[in-house]
VOPAGU-2260 file (C-alpha; in pm, 1 decimal, decimal comma):
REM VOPAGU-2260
SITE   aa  ch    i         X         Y         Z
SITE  UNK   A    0  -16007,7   14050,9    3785,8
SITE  UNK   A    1  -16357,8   14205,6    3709,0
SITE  UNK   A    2  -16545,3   14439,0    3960,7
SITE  UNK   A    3  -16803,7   14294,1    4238,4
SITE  UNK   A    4  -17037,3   14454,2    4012,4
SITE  UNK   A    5  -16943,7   14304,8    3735,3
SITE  UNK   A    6  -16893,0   13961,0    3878,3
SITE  UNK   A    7  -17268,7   14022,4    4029,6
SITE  UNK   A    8  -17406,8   14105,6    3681,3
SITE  UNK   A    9  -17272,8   13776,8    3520,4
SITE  UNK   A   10  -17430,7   13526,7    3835,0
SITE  UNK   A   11  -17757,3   13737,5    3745,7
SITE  UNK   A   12  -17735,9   13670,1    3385,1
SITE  UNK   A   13  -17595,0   13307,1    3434,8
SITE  UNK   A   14  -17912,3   13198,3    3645,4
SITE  UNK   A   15  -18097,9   13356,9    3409,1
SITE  UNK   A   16  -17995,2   13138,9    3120,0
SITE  UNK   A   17  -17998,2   12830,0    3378,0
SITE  UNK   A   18  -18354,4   12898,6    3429,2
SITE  UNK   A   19  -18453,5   12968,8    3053,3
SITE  UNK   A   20  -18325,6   12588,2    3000,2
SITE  UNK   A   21  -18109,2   12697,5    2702,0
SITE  UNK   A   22  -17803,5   12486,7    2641,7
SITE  UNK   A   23  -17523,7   12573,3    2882,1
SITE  UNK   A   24  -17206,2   12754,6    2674,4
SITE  UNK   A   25  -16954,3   12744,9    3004,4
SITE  UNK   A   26  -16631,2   12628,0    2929,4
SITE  UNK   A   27  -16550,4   12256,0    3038,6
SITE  UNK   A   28  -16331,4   12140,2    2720,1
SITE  UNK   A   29  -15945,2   12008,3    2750,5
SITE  UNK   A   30  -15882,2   12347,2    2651,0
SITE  UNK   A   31  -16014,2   12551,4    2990,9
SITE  UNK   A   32  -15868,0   12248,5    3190,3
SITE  UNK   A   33  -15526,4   12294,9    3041,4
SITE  UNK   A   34  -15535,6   12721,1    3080,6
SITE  UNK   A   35  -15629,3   12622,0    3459,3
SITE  UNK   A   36  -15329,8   12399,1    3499,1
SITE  UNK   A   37  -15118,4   12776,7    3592,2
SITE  UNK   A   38  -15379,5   12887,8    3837,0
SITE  UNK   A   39  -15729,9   12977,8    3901,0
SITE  UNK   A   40  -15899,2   13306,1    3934,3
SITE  UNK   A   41  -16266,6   13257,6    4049,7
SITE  UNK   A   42  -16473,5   13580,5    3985,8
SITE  UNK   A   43  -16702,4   13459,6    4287,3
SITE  UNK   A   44  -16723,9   13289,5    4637,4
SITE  UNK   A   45  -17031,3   13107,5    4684,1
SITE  UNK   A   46  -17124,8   12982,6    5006,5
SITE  UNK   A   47  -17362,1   12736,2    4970,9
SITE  UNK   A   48  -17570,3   12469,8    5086,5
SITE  UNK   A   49  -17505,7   12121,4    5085,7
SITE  UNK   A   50  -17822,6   12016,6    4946,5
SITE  UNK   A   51  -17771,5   11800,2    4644,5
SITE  UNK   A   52  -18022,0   12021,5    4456,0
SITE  UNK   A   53  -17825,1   12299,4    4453,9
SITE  UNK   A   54  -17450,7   12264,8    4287,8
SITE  UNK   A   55  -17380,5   12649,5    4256,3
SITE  UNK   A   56  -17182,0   12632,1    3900,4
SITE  UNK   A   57  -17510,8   12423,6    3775,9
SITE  UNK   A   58  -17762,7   12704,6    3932,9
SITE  UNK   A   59  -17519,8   13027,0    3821,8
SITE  UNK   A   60  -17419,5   12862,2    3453,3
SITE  UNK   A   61  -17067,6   12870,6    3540,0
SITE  UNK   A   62  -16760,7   12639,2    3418,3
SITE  UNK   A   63  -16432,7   12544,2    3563,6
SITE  UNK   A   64  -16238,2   12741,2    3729,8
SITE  UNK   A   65  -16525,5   13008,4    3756,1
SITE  UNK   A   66  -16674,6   12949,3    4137,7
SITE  UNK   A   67  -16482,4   12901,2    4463,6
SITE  UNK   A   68  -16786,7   12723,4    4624,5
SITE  UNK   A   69  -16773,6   12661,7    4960,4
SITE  UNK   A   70  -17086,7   12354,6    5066,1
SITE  UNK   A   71  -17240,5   12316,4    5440,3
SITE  UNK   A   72  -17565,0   12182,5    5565,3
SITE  UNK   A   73  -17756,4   12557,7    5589,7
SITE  UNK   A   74  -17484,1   12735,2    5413,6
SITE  UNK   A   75  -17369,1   12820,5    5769,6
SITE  UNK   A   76  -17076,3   13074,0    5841,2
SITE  UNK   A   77  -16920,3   12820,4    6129,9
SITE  UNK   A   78  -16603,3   12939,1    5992,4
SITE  UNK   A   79  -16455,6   13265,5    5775,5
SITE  UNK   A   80  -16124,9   13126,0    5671,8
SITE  UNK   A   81  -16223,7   12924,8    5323,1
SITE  UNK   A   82  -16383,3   13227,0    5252,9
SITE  UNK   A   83  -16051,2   13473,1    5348,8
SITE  UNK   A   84  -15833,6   13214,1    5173,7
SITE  UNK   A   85  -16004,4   13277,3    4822,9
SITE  UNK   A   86  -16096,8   13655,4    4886,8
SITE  UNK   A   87  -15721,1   13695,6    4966,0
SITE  UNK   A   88  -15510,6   13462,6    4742,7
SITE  UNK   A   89  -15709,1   13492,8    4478,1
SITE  UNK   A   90  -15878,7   13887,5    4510,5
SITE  UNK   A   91  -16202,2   13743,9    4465,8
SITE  UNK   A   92  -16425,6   14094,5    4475,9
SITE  UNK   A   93  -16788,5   13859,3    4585,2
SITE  UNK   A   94  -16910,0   13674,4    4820,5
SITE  UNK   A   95  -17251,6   13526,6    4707,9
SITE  UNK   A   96  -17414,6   13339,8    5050,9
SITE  UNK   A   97  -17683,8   13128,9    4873,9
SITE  UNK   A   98  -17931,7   12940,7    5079,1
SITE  UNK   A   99  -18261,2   12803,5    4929,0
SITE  UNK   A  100  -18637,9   12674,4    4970,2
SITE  UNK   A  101  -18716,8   12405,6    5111,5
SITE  UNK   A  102  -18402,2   12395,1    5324,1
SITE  UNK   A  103  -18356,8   12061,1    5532,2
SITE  UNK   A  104  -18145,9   12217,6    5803,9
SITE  UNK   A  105  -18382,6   12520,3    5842,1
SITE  UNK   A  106  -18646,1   12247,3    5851,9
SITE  UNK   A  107  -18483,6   12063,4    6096,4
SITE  UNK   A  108  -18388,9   12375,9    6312,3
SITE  UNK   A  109  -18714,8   12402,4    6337,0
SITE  UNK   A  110  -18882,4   12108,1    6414,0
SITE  UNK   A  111  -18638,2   12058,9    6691,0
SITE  UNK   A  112  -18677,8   12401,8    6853,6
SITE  UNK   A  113  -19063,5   12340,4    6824,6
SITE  UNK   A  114  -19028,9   11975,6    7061,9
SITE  UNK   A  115  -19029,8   11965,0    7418,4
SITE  UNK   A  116  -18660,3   12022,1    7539,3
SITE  UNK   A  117  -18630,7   11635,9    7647,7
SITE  UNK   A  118  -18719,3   11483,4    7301,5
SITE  UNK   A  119  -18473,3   11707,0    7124,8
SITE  UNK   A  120  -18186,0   11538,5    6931,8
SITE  UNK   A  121  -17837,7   11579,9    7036,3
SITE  UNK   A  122  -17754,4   11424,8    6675,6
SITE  UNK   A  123  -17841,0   11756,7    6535,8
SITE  UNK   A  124  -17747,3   11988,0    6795,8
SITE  UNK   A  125  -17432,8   12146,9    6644,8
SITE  UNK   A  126  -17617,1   12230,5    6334,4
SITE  UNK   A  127  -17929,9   12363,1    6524,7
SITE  UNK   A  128  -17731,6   12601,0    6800,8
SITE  UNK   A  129  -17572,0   12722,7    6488,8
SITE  UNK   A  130  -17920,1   12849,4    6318,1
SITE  UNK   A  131  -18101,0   12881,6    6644,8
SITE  UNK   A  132  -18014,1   13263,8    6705,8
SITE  UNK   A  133  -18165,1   13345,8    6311,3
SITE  UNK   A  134  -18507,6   13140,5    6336,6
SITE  UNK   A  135  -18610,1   13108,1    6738,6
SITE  UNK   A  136  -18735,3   13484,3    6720,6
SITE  UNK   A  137  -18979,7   13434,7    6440,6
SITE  UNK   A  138  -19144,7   13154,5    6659,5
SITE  UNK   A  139  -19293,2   13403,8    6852,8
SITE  UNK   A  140  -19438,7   13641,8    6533,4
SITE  UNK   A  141  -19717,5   13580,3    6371,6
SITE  UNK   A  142  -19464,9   13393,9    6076,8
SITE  UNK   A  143  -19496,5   13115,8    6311,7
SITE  UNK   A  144  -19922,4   13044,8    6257,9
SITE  UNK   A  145  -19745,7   12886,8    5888,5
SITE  UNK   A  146  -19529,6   12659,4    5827,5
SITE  UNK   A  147  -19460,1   12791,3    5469,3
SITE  UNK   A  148  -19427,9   13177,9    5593,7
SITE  UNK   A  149  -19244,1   13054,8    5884,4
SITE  UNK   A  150  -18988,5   12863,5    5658,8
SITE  UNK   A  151  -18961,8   13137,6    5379,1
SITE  UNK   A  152  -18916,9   13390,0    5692,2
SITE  UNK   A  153  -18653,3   13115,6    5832,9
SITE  UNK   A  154  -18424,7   13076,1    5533,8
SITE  UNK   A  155  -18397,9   13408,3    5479,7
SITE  UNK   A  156  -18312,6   13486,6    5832,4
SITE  UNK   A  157  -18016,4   13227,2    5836,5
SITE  UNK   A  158  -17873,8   13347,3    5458,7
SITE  UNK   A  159  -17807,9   13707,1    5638,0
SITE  UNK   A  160  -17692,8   13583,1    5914,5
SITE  UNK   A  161  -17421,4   13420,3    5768,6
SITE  UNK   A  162  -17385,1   13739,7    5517,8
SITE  UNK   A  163  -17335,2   13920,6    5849,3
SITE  UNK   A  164  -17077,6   13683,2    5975,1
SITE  UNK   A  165  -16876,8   13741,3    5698,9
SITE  UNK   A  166  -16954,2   14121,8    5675,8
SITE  UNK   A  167  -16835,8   14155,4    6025,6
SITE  UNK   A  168  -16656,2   13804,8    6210,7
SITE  UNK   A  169  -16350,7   13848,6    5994,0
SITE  UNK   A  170  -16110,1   14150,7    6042,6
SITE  UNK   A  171  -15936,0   14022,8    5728,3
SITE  UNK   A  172  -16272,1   14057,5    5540,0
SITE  UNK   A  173  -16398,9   14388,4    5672,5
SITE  UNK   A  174  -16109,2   14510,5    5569,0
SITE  UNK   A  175  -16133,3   14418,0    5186,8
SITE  UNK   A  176  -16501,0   14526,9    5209,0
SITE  UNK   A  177  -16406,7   14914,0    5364,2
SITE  UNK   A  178  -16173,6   14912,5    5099,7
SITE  UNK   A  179  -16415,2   14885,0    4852,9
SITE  UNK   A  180  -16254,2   14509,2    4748,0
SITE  UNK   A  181  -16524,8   14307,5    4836,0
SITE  UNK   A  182  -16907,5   14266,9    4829,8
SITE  UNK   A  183  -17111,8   14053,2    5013,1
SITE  UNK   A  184  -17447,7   13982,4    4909,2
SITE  UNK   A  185  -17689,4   13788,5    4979,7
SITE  UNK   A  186  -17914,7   13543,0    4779,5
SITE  UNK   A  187  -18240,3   13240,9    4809,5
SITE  UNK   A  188  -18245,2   13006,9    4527,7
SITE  UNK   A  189  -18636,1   12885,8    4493,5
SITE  UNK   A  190  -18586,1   12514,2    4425,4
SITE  UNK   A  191  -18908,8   12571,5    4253,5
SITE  UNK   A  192  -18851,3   12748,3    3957,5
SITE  UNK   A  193  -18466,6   12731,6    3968,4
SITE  UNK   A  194  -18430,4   13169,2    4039,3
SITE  UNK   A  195  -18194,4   13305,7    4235,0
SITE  UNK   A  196  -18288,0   13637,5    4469,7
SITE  UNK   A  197  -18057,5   13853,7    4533,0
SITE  UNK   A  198  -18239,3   14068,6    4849,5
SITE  UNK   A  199  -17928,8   14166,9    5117,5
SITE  UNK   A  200  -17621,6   14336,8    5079,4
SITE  UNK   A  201  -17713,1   14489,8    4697,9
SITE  UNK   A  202  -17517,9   14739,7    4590,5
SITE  UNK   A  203  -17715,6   15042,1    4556,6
């Protein structure tokens, strides 16, 4: 299995290609599906959003066997365990949390947070209580006087919290990370212009 670093370094260079719209070169011939039939080893976790514009192996240049991707509405950490599964079956060295512009669940977080308390939808209150805590302080910044700064502010508020979930919710994690087995990181895609940001939890 390669390093963190290493696994870091190949996302990096993998959106980079995505984005340069050159001709993919992953590996999705009867030949990789047959060397998967005795097992997988995915260099990367991606936690992701559900948002049909964003299928992590398409965004990162990556073929089978490659990603353990892990999809929810706001790439939310409700839950540690898919993530402990791969990270420990599979020594897995990162964790990529990937959320993106333009996010509908941000959107909606905030949109319901900003209605009177009476007109609030109890449709979407599982995924809003969950994001809540990450975007109801920048309502009262000045981020809040735009919708765009408030959003950008939003998403990225939400990706670390979930980063910080899994840094810290899991003993089983934060024990592969102080044992220097395991990175977390991170990461906005702009559904804009198709980059990736890595911005929390970069190695130094």
């Amino acid at each position: 299995m390669i390093s963190a670093t290493e696994a870091l370094n190949r996302l990096i260079e993998g959106n980079r290609h995505f984005v340069s719209e050159a001709e993919s070169s992953t590996l999705t011939d009867q030949t990789r599906r047959t060397a998967l039939l005795a097992g997988q080893e995915p260099f990367a976790i991606i936690l992701g959003c559900s948002d049909s514009r964003v299928p992590a192996e398409i965004v990162f240049d990556q073929g089978l066997g490659d990603l353990f991707v892990i999809r929810v509405a706001g790439n939310m950490c409700s839950s540690s365990r898919s993530v402990e599964f791969a990270a420990e079956r599979f020594g897995t060295p990162l964790v990529i949390v990937l959320g993106h512009s333009k996010c509908g669940a941000v959107q909606a977080t905030i949109e319901e947070l900003e209605r009177p308390q009476e007109s609030r939808s109890t449709n979407l209150l599982s995924i809003v209580n969950r994001i809540r805590p990450s975007v109801e302080p920048l309502l009262e910044t000045k981020a809040a006087d735009s919708h765009d700064t408030l959003m950008h502010h939003a998403v990225r508020a939400n990706i670390r919290a979930s980063a910080n979930h899994l840094r810290h919710g899991s003993q089983i994690l934060e024990n592969l990370i102080q044992q220097g087995k395991l990175l977390v990181v991170g990461a906005e895609y702009s559904i804009e212009t198709g980059v990736v940001d890595f911005f929390d939890g970069m190695p130094s």
